[in-house]
C-alpha positions as CSV (number, residue, x, y, z in Angstrom):
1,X,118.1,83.9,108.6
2,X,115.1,84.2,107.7
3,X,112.3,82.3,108.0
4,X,109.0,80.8,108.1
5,X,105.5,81.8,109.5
6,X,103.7,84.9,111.4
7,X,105.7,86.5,113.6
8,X,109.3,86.0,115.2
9,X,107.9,83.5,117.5
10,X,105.9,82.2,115.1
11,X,108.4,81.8,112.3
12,X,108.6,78.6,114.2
13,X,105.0,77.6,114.8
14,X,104.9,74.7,116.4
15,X,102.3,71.6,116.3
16,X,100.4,73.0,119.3
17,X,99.9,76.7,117.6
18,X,99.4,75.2,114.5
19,X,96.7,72.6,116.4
20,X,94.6,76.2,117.6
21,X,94.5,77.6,114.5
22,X,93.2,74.7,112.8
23,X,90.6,75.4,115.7
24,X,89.9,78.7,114.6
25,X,89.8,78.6,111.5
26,X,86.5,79.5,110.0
27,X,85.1,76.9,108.1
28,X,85.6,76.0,104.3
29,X,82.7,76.2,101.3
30,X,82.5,72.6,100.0
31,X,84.7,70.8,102.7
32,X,83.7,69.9,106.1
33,X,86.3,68.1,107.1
34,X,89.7,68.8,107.4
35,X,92.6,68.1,105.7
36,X,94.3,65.9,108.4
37,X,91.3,63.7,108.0
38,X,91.2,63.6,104.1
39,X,94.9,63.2,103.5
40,X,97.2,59.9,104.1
41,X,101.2,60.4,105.1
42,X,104.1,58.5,104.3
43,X,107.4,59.5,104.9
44,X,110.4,59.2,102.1
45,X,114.1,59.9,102.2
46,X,115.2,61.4,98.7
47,X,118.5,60.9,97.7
48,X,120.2,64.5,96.2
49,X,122.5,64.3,93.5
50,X,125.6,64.0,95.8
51,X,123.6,60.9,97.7
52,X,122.9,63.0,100.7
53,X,119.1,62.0,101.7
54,X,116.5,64.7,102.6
55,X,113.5,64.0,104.8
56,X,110.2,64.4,102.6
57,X,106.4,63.7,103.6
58,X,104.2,63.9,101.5
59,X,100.1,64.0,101.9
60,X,97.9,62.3,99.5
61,X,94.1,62.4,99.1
62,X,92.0,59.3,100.4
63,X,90.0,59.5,97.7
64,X,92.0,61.0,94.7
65,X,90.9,59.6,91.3
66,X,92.6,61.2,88.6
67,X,96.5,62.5,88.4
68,X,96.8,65.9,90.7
69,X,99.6,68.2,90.6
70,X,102.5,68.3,93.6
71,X,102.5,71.2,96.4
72,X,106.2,71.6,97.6
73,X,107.1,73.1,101.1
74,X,110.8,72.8,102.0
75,X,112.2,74.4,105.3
76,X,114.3,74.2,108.1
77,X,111.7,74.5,110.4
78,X,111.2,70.4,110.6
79,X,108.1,68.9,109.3
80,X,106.3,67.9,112.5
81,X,103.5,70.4,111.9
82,X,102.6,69.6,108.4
83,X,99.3,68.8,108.7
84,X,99.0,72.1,110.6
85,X,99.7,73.7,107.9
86,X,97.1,71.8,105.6
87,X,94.4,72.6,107.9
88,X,95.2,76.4,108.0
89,X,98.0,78.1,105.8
90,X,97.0,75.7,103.1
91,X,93.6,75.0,103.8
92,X,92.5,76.2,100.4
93,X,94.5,74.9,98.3
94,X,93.8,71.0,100.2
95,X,90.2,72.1,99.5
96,X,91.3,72.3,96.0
97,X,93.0,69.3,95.8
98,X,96.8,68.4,95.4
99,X,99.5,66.0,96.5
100,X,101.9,67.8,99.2
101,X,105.3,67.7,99.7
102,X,106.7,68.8,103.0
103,X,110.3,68.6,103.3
104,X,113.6,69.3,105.3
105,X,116.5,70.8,104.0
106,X,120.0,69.8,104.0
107,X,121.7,69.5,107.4
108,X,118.3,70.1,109.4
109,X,116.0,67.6,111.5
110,X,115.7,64.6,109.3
111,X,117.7,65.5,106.5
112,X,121.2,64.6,106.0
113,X,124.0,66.6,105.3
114,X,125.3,69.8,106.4
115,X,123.3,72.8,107.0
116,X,124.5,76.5,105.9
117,X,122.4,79.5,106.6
118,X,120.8,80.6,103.3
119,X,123.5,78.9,100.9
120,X,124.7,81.0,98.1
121,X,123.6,79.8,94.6
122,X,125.7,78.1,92.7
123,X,127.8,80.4,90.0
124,X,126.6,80.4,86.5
125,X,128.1,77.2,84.7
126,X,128.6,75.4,88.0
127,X,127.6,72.0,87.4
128,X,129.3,70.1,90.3
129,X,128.2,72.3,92.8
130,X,125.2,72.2,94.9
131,X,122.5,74.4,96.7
132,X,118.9,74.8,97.7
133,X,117.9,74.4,93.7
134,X,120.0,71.6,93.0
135,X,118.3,70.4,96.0
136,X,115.2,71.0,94.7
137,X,115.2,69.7,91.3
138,X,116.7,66.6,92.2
139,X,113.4,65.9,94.8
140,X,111.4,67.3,92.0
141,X,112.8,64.7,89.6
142,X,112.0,62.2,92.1
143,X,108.5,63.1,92.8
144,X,107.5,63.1,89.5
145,X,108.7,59.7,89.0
146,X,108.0,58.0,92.3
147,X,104.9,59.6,93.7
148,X,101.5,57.4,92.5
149,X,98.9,59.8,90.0
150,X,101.0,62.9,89.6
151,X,100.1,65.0,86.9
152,X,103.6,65.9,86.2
153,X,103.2,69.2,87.1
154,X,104.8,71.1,90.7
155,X,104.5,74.3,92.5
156,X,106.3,75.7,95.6
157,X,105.4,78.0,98.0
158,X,106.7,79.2,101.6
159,X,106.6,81.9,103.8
160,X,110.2,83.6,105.1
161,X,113.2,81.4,104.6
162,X,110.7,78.7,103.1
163,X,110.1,81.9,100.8
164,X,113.6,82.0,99.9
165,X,114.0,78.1,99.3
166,X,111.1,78.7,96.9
167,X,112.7,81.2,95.1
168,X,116.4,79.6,94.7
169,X,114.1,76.5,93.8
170,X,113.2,78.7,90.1
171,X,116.9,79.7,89.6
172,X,117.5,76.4,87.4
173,X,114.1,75.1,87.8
174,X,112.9,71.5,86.9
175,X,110.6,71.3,83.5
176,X,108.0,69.7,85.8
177,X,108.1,73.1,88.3
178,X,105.0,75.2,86.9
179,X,104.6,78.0,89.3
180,X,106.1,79.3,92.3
181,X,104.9,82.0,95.4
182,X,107.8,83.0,97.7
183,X,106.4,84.9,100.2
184,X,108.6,87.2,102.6
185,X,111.7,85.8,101.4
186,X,114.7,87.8,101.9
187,X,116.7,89.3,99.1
188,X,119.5,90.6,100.4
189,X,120.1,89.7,104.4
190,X,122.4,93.2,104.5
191,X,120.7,95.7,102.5
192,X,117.0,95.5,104.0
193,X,116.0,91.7,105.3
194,X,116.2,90.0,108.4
195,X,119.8,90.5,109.7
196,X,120.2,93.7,108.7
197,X,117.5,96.8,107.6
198,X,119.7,99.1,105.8
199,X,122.7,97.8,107.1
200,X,122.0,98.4,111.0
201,X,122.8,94.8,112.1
202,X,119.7,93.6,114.6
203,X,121.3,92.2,117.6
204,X,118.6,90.5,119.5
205,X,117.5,88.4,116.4
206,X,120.6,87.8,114.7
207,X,122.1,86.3,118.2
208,X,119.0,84.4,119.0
209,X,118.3,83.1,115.3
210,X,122.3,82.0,114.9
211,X,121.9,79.7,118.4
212,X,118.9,78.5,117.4
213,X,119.5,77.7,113.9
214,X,123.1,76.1,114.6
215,X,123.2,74.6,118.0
216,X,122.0,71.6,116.7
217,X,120.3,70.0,114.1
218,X,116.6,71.0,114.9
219,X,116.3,74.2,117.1
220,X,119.1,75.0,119.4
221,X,118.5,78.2,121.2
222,X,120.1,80.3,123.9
223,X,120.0,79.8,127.6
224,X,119.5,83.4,129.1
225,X,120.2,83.6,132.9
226,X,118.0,87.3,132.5
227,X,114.2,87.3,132.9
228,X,115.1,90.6,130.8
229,X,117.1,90.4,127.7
230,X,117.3,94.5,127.6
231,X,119.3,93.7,130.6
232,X,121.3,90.7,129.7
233,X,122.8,92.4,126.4
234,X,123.7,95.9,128.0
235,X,125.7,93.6,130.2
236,X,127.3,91.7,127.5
237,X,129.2,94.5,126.2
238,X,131.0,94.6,123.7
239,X,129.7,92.0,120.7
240,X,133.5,90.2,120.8
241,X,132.4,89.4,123.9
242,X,129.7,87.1,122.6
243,X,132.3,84.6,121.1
244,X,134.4,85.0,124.2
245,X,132.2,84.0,127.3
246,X,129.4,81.7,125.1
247,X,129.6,80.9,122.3
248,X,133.3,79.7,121.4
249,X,133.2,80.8,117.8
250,X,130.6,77.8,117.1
251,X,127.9,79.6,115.7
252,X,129.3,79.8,111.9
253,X,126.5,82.9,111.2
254,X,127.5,84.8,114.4
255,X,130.9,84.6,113.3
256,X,130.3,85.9,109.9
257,X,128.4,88.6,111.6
258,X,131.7,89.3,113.4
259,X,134.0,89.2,110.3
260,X,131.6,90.7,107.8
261,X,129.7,93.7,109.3
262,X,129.7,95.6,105.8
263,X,128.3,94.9,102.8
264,X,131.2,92.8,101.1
265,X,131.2,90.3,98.6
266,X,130.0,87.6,101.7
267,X,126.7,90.0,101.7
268,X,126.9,90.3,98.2
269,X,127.5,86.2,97.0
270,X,124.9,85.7,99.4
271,X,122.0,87.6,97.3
272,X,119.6,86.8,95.8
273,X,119.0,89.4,93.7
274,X,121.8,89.2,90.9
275,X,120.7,85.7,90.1
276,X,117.1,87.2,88.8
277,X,117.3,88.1,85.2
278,X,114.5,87.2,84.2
279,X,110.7,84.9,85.7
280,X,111.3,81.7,84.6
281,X,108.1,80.2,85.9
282,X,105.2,81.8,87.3
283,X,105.9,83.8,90.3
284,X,103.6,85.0,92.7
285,X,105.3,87.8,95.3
286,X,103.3,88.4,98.3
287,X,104.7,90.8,101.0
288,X,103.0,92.7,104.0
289,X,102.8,96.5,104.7
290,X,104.0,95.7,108.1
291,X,106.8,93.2,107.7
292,X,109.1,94.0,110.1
293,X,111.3,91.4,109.0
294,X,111.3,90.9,105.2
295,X,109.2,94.1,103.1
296,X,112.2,94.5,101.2
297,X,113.1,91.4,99.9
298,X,109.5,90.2,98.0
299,X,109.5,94.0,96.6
300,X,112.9,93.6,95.5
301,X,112.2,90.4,94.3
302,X,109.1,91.4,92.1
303,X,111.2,94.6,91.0
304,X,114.1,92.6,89.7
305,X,112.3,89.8,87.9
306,X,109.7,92.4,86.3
307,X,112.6,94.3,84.1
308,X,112.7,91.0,81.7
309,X,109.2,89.6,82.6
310,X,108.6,90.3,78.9
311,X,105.8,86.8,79.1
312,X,104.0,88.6,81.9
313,X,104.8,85.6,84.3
314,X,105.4,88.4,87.2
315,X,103.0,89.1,89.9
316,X,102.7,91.0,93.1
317,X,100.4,91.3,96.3
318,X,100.9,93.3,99.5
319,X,98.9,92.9,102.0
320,X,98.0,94.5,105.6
321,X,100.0,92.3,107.3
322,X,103.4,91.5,109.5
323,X,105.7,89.0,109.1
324,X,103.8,85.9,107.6
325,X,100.6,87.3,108.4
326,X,97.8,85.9,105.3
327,X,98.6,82.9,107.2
328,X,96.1,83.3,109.7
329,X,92.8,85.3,109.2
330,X,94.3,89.2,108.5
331,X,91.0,90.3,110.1
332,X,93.2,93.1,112.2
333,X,97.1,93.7,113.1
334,X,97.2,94.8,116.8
335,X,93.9,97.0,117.9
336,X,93.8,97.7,113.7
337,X,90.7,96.4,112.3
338,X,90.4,95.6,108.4
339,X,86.8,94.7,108.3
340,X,87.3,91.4,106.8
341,X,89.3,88.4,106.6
342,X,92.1,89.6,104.7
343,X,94.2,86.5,104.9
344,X,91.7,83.9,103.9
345,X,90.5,86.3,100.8
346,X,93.9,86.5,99.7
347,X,94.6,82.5,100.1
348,X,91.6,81.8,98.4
349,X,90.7,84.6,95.9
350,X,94.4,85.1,94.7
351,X,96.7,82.1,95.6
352,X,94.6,79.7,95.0
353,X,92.9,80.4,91.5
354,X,96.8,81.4,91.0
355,X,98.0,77.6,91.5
356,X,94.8,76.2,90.0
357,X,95.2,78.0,86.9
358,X,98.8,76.8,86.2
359,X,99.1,73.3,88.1
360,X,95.6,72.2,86.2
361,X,94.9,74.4,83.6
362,X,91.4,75.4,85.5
363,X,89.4,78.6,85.5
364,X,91.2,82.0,83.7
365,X,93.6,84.0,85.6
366,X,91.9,86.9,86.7
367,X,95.2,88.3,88.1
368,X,96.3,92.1,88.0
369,X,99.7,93.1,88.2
370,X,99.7,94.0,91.5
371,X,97.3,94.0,94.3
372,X,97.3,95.7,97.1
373,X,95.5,96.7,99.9
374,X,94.8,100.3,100.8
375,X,94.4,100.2,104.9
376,X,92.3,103.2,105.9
377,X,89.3,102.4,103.0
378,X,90.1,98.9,103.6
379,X,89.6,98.0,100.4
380,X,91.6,95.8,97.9
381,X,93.2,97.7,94.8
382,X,94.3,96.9,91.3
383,X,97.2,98.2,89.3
384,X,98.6,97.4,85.8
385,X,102.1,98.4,87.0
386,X,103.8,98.5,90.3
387,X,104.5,101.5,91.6
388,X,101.4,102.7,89.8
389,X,101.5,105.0,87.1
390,X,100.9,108.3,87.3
391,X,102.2,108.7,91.1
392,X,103.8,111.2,92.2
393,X,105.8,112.2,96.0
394,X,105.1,114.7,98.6
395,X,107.6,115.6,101.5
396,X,106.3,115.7,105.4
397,X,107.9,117.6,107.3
398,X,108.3,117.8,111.1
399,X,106.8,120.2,113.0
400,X,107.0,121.8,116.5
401,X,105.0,120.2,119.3
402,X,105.5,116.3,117.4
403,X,103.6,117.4,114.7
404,X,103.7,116.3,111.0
405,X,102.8,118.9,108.2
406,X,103.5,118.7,104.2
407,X,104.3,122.4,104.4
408,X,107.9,122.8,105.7
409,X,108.5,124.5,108.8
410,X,108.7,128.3,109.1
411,X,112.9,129.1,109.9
412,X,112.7,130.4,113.5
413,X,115.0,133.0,115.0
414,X,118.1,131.8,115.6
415,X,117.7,128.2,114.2
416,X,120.0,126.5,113.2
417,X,117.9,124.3,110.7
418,X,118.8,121.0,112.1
419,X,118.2,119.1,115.4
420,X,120.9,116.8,117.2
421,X,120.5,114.3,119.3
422,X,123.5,112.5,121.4
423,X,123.9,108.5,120.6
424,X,125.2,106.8,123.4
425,X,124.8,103.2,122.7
426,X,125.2,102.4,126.7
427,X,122.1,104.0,127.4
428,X,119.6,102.5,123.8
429,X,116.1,103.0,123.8
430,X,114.1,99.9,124.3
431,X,111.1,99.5,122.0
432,X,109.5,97.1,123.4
433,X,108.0,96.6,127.2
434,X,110.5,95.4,129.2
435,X,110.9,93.1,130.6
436,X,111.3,91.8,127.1
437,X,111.9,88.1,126.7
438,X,113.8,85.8,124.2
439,X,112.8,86.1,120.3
440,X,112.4,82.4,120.0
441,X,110.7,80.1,122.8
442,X,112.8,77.0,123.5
């Protein structure tokens, strides 16, 4: 489903990835050492409504002397490279100063119960059910009562699926939860996010995300006896045949993938989106121009919560970046230079003073509506509104000899206005070098 940090592979950054950029990272104005030395850990189990107990560490300044607000983080990612996270992803907001909570969710790594890939919310008037913001208020209502010098005050913020915990954490959010940024979190896994961009189901990563996700409690993943995986699913076959030769109808998601490939009420229950009448605490979107996982799910997000955002709690940022990719510098994407540090501007210009502002009252939000940046001038803009006013469209057209044109193409003798091409899904075009490994390293 969904998840956390840059790319694919690094959804699942691990301590040692984590541990180089910390290395990398370009030093901080005010702080010279890093979080990891500046922060003490202990390690609680807090007991959800139901008494199932979820795995929560949380960092605390050395030297804190007055109440600070609560940072939230929960994924199913596993916690080991928290203070990765601090030094880099977060490094701003440490700077800042704030308690943080890391934390598993249900059914994954150190937290009990049973995991389900992206749980639906719980139906209006539900009161005995439970999901990721039952989940989360109940913590909250912990932390504000347990944790030493909190100011009563907590905000959440994640990148993929820990964008999408963030999120369901606001549906029925705790009086103590102040402001939220989901960032890349899916909307709707059929219509445009992870699983499925406008329907087409993504084989490669919705196999290898399934195994990974549900062979086990941490990170499962599959064993392929390919150097090539181009190779190793033209061989496959037929998708049935997935169930039939590996994986036993154990995976739950695969098999929903089997039983559900159209957008039914499964897809539907599963959205986010209908849940999103209105902002009910401070939301910050952020998405990246060149998500290839999750553009449309922050967009939709924003889009949805603005129609009733009549408090003007609703913001937006878009960024030049992939999949998670203000978590590292944002100087370039590829051979794609941006001319500065995009990343680190937008943790420290935007999220930052956006936290700060609501979590201790500090500074005035000087927040447009939307911000975005415009690759080419490489320059950060402004809007009052998103899509700006005043904007119109222009077709482009395609050309002969590959080109592109806003003028349509002169008909030609003889043409029959339309090209055809034959789909023969035994012979698909690779888009990536082969040979092309697994999504997720083991």
């Amino acid at each position: 489903m969904p998840a956390p940090i840059l790319r694919p592979l690094t959804r699942l950054i691990g301590a040692l990835a984590l541990a180089w950029l910390a290395s990398t990272a370009l030093p901080h104005a005010g702080q010279t050492q890093p979080p990891a030395e500046r922060y003490g850990v202990r390690d609680v189990m807090i007991p959800a409504r139901d008494g199932v107990k979820l795995f929560t560490r949380i960092y605390t300044p050395k030297d804190q002397r007055e109440p600070l607000p609560l940072i939230m983080h929960r994924t199913p990612y596993g916690n080991d490279g928290a203070i990765g996270r601090l030094n880099v992803y977060m490094r701003a907001l440490a700077d800042e100063g704030y308690i943080f909570v890391f934390q598993d969710i249900r059914g994954k790594f150190k937290s009990e119960g049973t995991f389900v890939m992206q749980r639906p919310a719980r139906a209006a008037g539900d009161t005995k059910s439970i999901d990721e913001g039952t989940d989360t208020y109940d913590t909250i209502e912990w932390l504000v009562k347990n944790v030493p010098q909190n100011n009563g005050r907590v905000g959440m913020l994640g990148i993929s699926y820990d964008g999408w915990t963030t999120i369901m954490g606001a549906l029925e959010p705790h009086p103590a939860l102040k402001a939220i940024s989901p960032q890349a979190s899916p909307s709707d896994m059929w219509l445009g996010d992870d699983f499925h961009h406008n329907g087409a189901f993504r084989l490669s990563y919705g196999f290898e995300y399934a195994t990974m996700m549900e062979t086990n409690k941490e990170r499962g993943g599959f064993d392929f006896d390919l150097p090539d995986t181009y190779e190793w699913y033209l061989k496959l076959g037929s998708l049935a045949h997935a169930n039939e030769k590996y994986l036993n109808g154990k995976i739950p998601s695969w098999n929903n993938f089997a039983a559900h490939p159209n957008w039914d009420a499964f897809w539907q229950r599963q959205a986010v989106s209908p849940y999103l009448d209105h902002p009910r605490v401070p939301t910050l979107n952020v998405a990246g121009w060149w998500d290839q996982e999750d553009f449309f799910g922050p967009i939709r997000i924003y889009k949805e919560l603005e129609k009733r955002d009549s408090s003007h709690l609703n913001y937006l940022v878009v960024g030049p970046w992939n999949h998670g990719g203000w978590g590292g510098a944002g100087e370039k994407l590829g051979p794609i230079g941006f001319g500065a540090p995009t990343g680190r501007e937008f943790r420290e210009k935007i999220e930052a003073p956006f936290f700060a502002y609501y979590l201790k009252d500090k500074g005035k939000l000087d927040l447009a509506e939307a911000t975005t940046f415009e690759a080419g001038t490489n320059q950060w803009k402004r809007y009052d509104s998103w899509p700006p006013r005043d904007v119109g469209s222009r077709k482009l057209y395609f050309q002969q000899g590959g080109k592109l044109s806003f003028d349509p193409p002169a008909a030609a003798a003889n043409d029959p206005g339309y090209d055809a091409y034959v789909s023969d899904p035994a012979n698909p075009v690779p888009y990536r070098k082969r040979p092309i490994p697994p999504t997720y390293s083991q």
